[in-house]
N, C-alpha and C positions, 0 to 999 in steps of 0.2 A: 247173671252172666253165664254161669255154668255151673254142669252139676256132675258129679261125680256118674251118677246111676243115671237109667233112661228116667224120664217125665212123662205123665202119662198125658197120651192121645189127646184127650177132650179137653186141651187149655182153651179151645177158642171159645167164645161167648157167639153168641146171637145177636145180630144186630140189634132187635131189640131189648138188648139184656140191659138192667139198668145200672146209671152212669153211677159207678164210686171212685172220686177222686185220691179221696184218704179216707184210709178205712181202720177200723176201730170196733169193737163189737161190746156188748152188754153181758155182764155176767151172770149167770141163772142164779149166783148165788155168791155176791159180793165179798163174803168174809174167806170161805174158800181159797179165793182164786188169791185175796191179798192175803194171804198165808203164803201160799205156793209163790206168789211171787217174794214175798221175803226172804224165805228159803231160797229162790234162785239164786237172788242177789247176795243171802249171805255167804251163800255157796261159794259166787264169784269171788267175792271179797275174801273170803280162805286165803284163796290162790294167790290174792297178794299180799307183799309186806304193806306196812301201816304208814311208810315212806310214798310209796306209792299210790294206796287210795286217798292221802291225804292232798298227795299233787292232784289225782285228780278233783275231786271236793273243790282245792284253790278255783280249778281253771271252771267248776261248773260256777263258783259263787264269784269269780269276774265276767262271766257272762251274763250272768242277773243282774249286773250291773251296767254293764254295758247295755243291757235293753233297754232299760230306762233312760240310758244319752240315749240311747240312738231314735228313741220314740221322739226325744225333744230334739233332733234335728227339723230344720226345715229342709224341702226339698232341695232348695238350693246348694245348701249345705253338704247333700250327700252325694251329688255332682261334683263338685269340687273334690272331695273324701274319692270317689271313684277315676277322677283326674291322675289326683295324688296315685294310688293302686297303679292305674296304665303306665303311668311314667318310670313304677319300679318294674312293669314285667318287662317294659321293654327293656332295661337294663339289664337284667337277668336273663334275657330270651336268652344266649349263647349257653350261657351254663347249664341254662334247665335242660337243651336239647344236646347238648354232650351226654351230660350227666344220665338220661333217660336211656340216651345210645348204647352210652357204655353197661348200663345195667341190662339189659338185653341183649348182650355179647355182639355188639355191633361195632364196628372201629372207625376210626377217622377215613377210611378211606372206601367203607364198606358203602355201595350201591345203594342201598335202601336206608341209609341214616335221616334223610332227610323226611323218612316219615316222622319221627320225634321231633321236629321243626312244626309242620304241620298239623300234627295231633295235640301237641303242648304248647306253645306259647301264642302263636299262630290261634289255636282256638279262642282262647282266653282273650289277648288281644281283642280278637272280631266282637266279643261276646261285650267287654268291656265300652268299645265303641259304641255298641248297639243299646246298653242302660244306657249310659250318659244318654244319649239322642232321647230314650223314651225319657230317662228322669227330667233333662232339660225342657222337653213340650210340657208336662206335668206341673213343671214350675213358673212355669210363662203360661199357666190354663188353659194349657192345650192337651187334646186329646192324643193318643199314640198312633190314633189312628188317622189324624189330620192329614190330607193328602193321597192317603194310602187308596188303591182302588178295590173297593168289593164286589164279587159278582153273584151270579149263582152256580152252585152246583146238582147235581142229579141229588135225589129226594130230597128235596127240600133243605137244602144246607145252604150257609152261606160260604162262601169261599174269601179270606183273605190274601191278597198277592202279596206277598210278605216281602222276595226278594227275587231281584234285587234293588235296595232302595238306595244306593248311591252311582257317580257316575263310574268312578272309577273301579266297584263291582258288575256295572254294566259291559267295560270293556275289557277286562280280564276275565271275567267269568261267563262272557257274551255267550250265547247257545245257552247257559242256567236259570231255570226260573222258579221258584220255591211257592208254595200256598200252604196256608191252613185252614185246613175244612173244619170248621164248627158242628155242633151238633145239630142234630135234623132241626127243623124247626127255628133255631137262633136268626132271627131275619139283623141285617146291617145297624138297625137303630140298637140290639139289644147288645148286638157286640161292642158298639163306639161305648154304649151305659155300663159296660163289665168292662172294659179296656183300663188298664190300671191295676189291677187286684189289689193288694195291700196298698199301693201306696194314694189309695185313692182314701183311706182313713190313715194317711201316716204316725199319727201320735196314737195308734193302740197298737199296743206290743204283740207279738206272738211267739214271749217267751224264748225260752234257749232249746234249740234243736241240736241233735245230735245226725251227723250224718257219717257214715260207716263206708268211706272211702274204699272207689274199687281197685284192682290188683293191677288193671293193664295198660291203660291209657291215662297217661299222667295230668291230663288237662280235666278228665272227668270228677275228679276230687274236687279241687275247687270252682268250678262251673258249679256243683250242686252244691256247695257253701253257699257261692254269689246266688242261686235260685232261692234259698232258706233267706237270706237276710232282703235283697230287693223285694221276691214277691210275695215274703209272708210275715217281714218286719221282726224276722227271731235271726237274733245272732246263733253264731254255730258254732259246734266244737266236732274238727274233725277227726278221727280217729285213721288215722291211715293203714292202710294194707302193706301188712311186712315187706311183700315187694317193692314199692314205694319210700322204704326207708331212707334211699340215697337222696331224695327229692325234698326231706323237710326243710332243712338247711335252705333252698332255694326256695319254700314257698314261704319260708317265715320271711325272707326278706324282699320278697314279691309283694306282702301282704303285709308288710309290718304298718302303714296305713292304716290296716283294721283289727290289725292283732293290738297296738298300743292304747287305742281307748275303750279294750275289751268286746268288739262285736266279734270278734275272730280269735279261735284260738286251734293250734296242730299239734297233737298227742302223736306220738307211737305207741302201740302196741298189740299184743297177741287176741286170740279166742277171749283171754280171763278178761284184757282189758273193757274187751266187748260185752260184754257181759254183765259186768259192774255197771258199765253205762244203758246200759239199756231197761236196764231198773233201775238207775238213780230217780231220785223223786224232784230232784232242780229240774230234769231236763221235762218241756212238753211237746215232741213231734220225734221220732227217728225215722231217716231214709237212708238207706242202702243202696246199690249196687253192687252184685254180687248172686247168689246164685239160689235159686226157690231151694232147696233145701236149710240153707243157712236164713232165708227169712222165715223158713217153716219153725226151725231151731227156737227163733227168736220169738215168735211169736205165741208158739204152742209148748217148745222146749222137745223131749225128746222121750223115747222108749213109750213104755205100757201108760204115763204117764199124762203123756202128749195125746194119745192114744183116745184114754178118759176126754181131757180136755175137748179136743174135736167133739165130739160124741155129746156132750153135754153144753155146746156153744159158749166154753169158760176161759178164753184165750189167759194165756199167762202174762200179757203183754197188755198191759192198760192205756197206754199212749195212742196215739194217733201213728200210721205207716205209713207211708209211700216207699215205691222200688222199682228198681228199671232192672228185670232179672233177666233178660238174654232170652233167647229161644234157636230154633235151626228154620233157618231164612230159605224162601223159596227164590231161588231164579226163571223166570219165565221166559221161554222164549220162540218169541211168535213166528212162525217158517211165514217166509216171504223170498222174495229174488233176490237175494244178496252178491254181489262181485265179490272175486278173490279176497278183496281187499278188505272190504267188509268183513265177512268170515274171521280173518286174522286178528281186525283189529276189535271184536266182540270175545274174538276168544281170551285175547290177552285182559277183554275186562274183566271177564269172571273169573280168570286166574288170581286178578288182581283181589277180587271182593272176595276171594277164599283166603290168599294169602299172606297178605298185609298182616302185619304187626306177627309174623307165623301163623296166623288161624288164629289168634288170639283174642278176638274180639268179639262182642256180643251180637253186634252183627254184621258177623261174617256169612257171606252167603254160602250156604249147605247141601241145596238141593237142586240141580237143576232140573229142568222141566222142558221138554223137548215134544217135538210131535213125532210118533211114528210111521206118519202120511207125509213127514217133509222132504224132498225131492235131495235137500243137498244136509241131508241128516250124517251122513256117514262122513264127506268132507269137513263138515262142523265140527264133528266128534274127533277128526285127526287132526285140525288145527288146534283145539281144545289139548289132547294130549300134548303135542310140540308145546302150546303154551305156558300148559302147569309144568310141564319138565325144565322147561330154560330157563324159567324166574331164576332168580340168584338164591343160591342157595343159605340160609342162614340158622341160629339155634330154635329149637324148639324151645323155650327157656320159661313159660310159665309153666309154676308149679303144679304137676297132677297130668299134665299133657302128653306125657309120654306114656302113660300109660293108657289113655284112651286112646291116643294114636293105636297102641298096640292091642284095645278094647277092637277097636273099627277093623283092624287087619284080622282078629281070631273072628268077627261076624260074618268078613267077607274075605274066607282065604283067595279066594281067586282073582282078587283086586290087583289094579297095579302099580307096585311101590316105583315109587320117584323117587331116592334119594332120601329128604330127609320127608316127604310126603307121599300121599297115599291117593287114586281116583278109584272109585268104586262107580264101574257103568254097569246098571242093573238091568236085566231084560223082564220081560211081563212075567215068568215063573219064576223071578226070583222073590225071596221075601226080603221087602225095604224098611220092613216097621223100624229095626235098629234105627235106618238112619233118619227114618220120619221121628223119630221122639226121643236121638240121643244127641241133645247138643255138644259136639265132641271139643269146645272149645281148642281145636288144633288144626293143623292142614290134611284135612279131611274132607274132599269130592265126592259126592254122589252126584250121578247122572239115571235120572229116572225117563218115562216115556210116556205118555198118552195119545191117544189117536186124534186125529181130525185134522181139519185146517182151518184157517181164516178165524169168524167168530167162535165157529163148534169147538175149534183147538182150545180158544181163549176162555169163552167159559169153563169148559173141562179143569183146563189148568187152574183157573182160581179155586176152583171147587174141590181140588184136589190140595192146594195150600189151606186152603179153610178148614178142611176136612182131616187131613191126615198129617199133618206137620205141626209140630208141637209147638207153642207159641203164638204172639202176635207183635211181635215188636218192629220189625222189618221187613218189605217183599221188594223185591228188584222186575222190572220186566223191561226187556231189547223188545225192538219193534222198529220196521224201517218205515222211512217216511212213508211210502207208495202203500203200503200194508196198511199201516193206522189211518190212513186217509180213504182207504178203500172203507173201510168198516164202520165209519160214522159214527153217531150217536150212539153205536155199539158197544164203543171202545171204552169210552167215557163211564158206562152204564157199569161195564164190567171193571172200571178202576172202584168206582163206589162199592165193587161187591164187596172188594179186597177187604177184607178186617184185619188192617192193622194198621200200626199209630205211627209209622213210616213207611211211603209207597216212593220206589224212585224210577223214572219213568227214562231210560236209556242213560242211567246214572244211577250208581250206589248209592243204598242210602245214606254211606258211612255222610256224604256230601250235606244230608239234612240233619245230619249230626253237627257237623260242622260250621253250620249256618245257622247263625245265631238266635235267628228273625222265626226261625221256625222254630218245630217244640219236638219233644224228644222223649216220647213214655210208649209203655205198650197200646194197643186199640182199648178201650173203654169198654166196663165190664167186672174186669175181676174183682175178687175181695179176698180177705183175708183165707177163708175156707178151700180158694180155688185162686191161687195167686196169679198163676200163668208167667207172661213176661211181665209184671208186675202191675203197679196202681201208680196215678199219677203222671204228671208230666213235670220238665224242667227246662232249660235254657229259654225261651219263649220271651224274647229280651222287649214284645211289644205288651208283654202283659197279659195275655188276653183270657176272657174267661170261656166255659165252655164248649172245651177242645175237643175235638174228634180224632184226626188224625193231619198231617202233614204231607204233602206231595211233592217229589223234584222233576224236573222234565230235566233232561241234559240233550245234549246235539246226537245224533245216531251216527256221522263221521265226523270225526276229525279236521284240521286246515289241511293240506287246500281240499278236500273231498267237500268240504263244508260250502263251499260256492254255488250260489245258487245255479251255477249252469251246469254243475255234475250233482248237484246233490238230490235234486229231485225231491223240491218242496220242505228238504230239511231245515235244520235249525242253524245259522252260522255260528261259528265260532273261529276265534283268532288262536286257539289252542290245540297245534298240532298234535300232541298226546298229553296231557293230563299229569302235571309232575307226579299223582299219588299211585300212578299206573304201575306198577314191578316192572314192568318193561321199559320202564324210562330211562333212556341212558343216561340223560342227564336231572332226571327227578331232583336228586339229593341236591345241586347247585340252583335249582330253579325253586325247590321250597325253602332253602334258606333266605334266598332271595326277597320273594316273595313275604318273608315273615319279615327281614329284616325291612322291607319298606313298610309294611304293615305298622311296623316299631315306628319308623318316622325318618326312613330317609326318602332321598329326593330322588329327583326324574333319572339323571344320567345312570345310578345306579339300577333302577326298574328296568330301562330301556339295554343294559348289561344282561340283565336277568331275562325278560324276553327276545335275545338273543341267542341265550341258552338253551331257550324255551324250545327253539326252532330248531334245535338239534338233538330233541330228545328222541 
C-alpha cells in the first residue's frame, strides 16, 4: 500500500518477464535459514505473554480443523454457508459504514461518509453475489464461464467480458464495462478448463492461510479472506490492522457464519502479533496488503541480516506469498477538443482518484500526465486547481501521512498547498523522481508533461508510466470519444502496452476494484527478490485462471452529456455524476442507497435513490 521511504524505479517487469503467481523460494542451505527462522519466531514470541500466544495456537489449531469440514463440504453446501454470510452483512451494512466513518473523523453529516458505504459493505455484498453465482454454476456442472462472452485481444490474449453480467448492473452502472485479459497465449478453450480454481478439486484442502489485513479500506480485509477460502480451499486467520480495530466487532458478526464451524477466524494485533504468525508452522500461505517494505520485513526480516539473506537466495520466510503492495498511479490524459464542460467534469475526476478516502489508498491516482502540445493545456490545469481545492475538506487520518504529506511539500517547496492537500505542477527542468517512485499514500498531486499529440502523445505517455513510475498495480487514462476513435487500432495496441494489473479507461480503477467479476493484483512478473506492487491477484469472483490484467471502460460525459446527439459517439450512461465523485453533492445519500438496495430492498426505494442521483 505504502511505504514510508521512496521505492526504487525499476518495479516494472517486462512483458515478457515470467508469470509468478505466489512465490516462494529454495534455500541454498535448508538448516540455516530454519535456524534463522526459529529465532525470528522465538523472537516474536518474547514479545508476547503465554496468554496470548496460546489464544493464538487455539485459533490456528481451529482452523485445521475447520479445513478438513470445509474440504467435506459439497459445493452446494457452501452456497448456502455464503447465503447465510450475505444475509448478516446485510444486517450489519449500517454499522460497519458508521463505524468505518467515524473512525476516520468523518461525521453523520460530513459529505464524503458515503464513501464507507461503498468501499465496505457495498463491496462485500457485490463480491458475495458474484461466488454464490460462480459456486451455484459449479454445483449444477456448469462452467463460470457459461454464457459469458470471450474475445480477442491485441497479442495474442484472450479477453473475458466479465461485467457487467446482470440486468440491473447494466442499468445503473450503464456506460461501465469491465474485461479480463488473460495471459498471452490462453485461447478461450483453455480459460473455460482453468475456470474454477480450487474449487474444481473441492475436497483437497489448502491448509490454514494467514492474511495480514490492510489499514485503509475496511472491505479489503475480508474480500482477501473470502479469496483464501473460495479460490484456494484454506480457511483463514485474519490478523487486522490496528486501524481497523473498531471493525472486529462488525466483521465477527458479518461472518460468524464462517467463524462458527472454524473456516474463519479475526485476531487483533500489533507488529509482534504479525510476526509470531507468520512463522507459525499450522499456517501454509501468507498474504498481505500493505506496503513492500513490511513484505520485504517478512520475508527477508531486517538489518545486515536480511542483507545476507538476499545475497545468498535464503528467504527467512518458507511459506508461500502473495501481496497487493500499492504503487504511485499514472493518470493519462490524451489532448483532444474538450467543451468547458468537459474540462470541469475530467477535472473533478482526478481530484476525485487523488482524493478519496484522503489519499489514502493504494490506488490513488499520483501522477498526472498531460501533453505539452495540448491547445487547452493551461484551461485544464485551472479547472484542475478549482477542482482539488473545493473537494470537501476532511482529516488526513492514516497513520505516517502527515508526514509524507510534509515529505512531498520539503521535495517540492514551490508546490501549491490547498488546505489540508498539496498539487505539485512540475515543468520539464524540474526533478520529478520524488514523485515517480514515492508512493505518498496522502493527498499528494503531481502534474507532469510530455510532448506530442494524438498517438505520439499516447505512446510517450505509456512509456513514461512503464518507465519511470514506480509500480504496477493501477493506470487511469481520459480519452474523449472523437480522439479514441480517430486513433484506431492504435489505441487498443497501446492499452496492451500498459503493464499493469488494472487499466481504467475514462474511469478509475478504484471501480475495477470494486467490481467483483474482475481481479485485483499488480501486472505479472514480480517475485519475492523484486516485489513491486506485489504477486498474485484476488476478488476474481469467476474463478479464472491465468490472469494478466483487468480493464474498465466508463462513459467520457456524464447524463444528459451522455446522449447520443451531444455526446459524439460516447458511451451512455443514466449517471449524471458518479456518487464516489468528491464533488457529489449528493454522493453520501445515493451510496447509501445504493448499498442499501444492494442489501435487499425494493424498487420504490431505488427509484428514492436515483432521484438523488440527479441531483448530485
Amino acid at each position: 500500500m505504502t511505504s514510508a521511504t521512496p521505492a526504487a524505479p525499476d518495479d516494472k517487469k517486462a512483458a515478457t518477464a515470467k508469470i509468478t503467481k505466489t512465490a516462494t523460494a529454495k534455500p541454498a542451505t535448508a538448516k540455516p535459514a530454519k535456524t534463522a527462522k526459529k529465532a525470528a519466531t522465538d523472537a516474536a514470541a518474547a514479545q508476547l505473554g503465554e496468554g496470548e500466544r496460546e489464544r493464538l495456537d487455539a485459533a490456528v489449531d481451529d482452523l485445521q480443523r475447520g479445513a478438513a469440514l470445509w474440504s467435506a463440504l459439497t459445493l452446494a453446501q457452501r452456497v448456502t454457508l455464503l447465503r447465510s454470510v450475505r444475509t448478516s452483512v446485510a444486517a450489519v451494512a449500517e454499522d460497519w459504514a458508521n463505524t468505518a466513518a467515524s473512525s476516520k473523523g468523518l461525521d453523520s453529516r460530513h459529505p464524503l461518509r458515503g464513501e464507507e458505504w461503498l468501499s465496505g459493505p457495498y463491496s462485500v455484498l457485490g463480491a458475495l453475489d458474484a461466488y454464490i453465482e460462480t459456486f451455484s454454476r459449479l454445483a449444477h456442472g456448469r462452467n463460470p464461464l457459461d454464457g459469458l462472452t470471450m474475445s480477442r485481444a491485441p497479442g495474442g490474449r484472450t479477453r473475458v467480458h466479465a461485467f457487467p453480467l446482470t440486468r440491473i448492473d447494466s442499468f445503473l452502472l450503464s456506460g461501465f464495462t469491465g474485461e479480463v485479459w488473460l495471459e498471452p497465449g490462453t485461447t478461450p478453450g483453455a480459460a473455460r478448463a482453468g475456470a474454477g480454481l480450487g474449487q474444481r478439486t473441492p475436497t483437497e484442502s489448502g491448509g490454514v492461510g494467514l492474511v495480514l489485513g490492510a489499514g485503509n479500506i475496511t472491505s479489503i480485509p475480508v474480500l482477501d479472506v473470502l479469496y483464501e477460502l473460495l479460490a484456494h480451499n484454506r480457511t483463514a486467520l485474519l490478523k487486522v490492522n490496528p486501524t481497523q480495530d473498531a471493525l472486529v466487532p462488525i466483521y465477527k458478526r458479518a461472518f460468524a457464519a464462517l467463524i462458527e464451524p472454524g473456516f474463519v477466524r479475526v485476531l487483533r494485533g500489533g507488529p509482534a502479533v504479525g510476526a509470531y504468525l507468520t512463522g507459525h508452522p499450522g499456517l501454509a500461505h501468507v498474504h498481505i496488503t500493505g506496503s513492500a517494505a513490511t513484505f520485504d520485513t517478512i520475508v527477508w526480516g531486517t538489518g545486515s541480516a536480511a542483507t545476507r539473506r538476499r545475497r545468498e537466495k535464503r528467504p527467512l520466510l518458507k511459506k508461500p506469498i502473495t501481496a497487493e503492495l500499492g504503487g504511485v498511479s499514472p493518470i493519462i490524459v490524451v489532448p483532444g477538443e474538450w467543451t468547458a464542460a468537459d474540462l470541469i467534469h475530467q477535472a473533478e475526476h482526478i481530484a476525485t482518484m487523488r482524493l478519496q478516502n484522503s489519499g489514502h489508498n493504494c490506488i490513488a491516482g499520483q501522477v498526472v500526465i498531460i501533453s505539452s502540445d495540448w491547445d487547452q493545456a493551461d484551461q485544464f490545469r485551472a479547472e484542475l486547481r478549482r477542482a482539488y481545492a473545493n473537494a470537501p475538506e476532511r482529516p488526513t487520518w492514516y497513520p505516517g501521512s502527515p508526514a509524507r504529506l510534509q515529505q512531498a511539500a520539503d521535495s517540492y517547496p514551490g508546490s501549491l498547498v490547498l488546505r489540508d492537500r498539496l498539487l505539485v505542477e512540475l515543468g520539464e527542468d524540474d526533478d520529478a523522481s520524488a514523485m515517480q517512485t514515492t508512493e505518498y499514500f496522502a493527498p499528494v498531486l503531481g502534474v507532469v508533461t510530455v510532448a506530442g499529440t494524438g498517438q505520439e502523445f499516447l505512446d510517450a505517455a505509456v512509456a513514461y508510466a512503464n518507465e519511470r513510475l514506480q509500480g504496477t498495480l493501477g493506470a487511469n487514462l481520459l480519452i474523449d470519444p472523437a480522439t479514441e476513435k480517430s486513433l484506431g487500432t492504435g489505441f487498443e495496441r497501446a492499452i496492451a502496452a500498459l503493464r499493469y494489473g488494472s487499466i481504467a479507461i475514462n474511469a478509475w480503477t478504484a471501480f475495477g476494484f470494486i467490481t467483483p467479476t474482475l481481479t485485483w493484483g499488480a501486472f505479472p512478473g514480480s517475485t519475492i527478490d523484486d516485489v513491486g506492487s506485489g504477486i498474485g491477484v484476488v476478488h476474481n469472483a469467476l474463478l479464472l485462471d491465468r490472469v494478466e490484467r483487468s480493464v474498465v471502460r466508463g462513459p467520457f460525459r456524464p447524463f444528459p452529456r451522455s446522449l447520443p446527439l451531444v455526446n459524439g459517439g460516447g458511451r451512455l450512461t443514466v449517471l449524471p455524476k458518479p456518487p464516489w465523485f468528491v464533488s457529489a453533492r449528493t454522493g453520501a445519500e445515493v451510496s447509501e442507497g445504493l448499498t442499501r438496495f444492494r442489501a435487499g430492498g425494493g424498487v420504490p426505494s431505488l427509484v428514492k435513490t436515483l432521484l438523488k442521483a440527479l441531483r448530485a
